[in-house]
C-alpha positions in Angstrom: -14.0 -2.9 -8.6 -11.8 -0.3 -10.3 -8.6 -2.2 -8.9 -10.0 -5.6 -9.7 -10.7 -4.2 -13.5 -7.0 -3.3 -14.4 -6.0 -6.3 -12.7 -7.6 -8.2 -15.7 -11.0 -9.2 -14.2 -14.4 -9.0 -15.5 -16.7 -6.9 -13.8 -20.5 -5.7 -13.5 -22.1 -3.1 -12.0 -25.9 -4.5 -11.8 -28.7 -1.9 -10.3 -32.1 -3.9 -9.6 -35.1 -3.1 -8.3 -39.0 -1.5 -8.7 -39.7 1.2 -11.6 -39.2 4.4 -10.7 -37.1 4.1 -7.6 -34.0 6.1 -9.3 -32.1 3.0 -10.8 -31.2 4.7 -14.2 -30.1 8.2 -12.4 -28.2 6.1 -10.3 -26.4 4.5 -12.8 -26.3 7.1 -15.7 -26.7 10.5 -13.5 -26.7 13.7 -15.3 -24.1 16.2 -16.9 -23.7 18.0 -13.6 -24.1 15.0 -11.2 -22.3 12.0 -13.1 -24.0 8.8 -11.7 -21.7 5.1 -10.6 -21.0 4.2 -14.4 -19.1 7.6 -16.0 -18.0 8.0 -12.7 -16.0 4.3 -13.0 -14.8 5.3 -16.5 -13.3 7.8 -15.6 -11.6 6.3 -12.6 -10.6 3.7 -14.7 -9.1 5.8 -18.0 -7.3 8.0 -14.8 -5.7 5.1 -13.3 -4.8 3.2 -16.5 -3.5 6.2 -18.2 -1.0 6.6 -15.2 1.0 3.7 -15.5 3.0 3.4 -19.1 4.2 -0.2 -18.4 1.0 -1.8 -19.5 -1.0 -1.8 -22.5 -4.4 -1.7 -21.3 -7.3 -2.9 -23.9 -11.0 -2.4 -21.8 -14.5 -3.6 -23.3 -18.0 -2.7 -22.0 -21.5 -3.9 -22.5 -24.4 -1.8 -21.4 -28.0 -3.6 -21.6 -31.4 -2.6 -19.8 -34.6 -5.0 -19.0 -37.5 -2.8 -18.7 -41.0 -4.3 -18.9 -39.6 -7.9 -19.7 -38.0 -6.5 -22.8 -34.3 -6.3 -23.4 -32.9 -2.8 -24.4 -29.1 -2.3 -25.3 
């Protein structure tokens, strides 16, 4: 996914399933255990920042359905 991102495709990291089963910690983690997104940021930033031939320009969306209800 990391690859495919600085490549210059779009991508989504999508968590389903029942309440409570650990989606958000998952995703979000904590300070001391980063979860799947901050942990793709920074692989990201890393890699990008390592190559000075490209200009990279990234863009992220974060939204949340909970109850029916959409939370951004």
């Amino acid at each position: 996914m990391i690859r495919s991102a600085l490549d210059g495709n779009n991508v989504c990291i999508l968590a389903y399933g029942q309440t409570g089963t650990g989606k958000t910690f998952t995703m979000e983690g904590t300070s001391k255990q980063p979860g799947i997104v901050p942990q793709a940021l920074e692989k990201l930033f890393s890699l990008a920042s390592r190559d000075n031939s490209i200009l990279y320009s990234f863009s992220m969306s974060m939204l949340e359905v909970y109850m029916g209800s959409l939370r951004g």
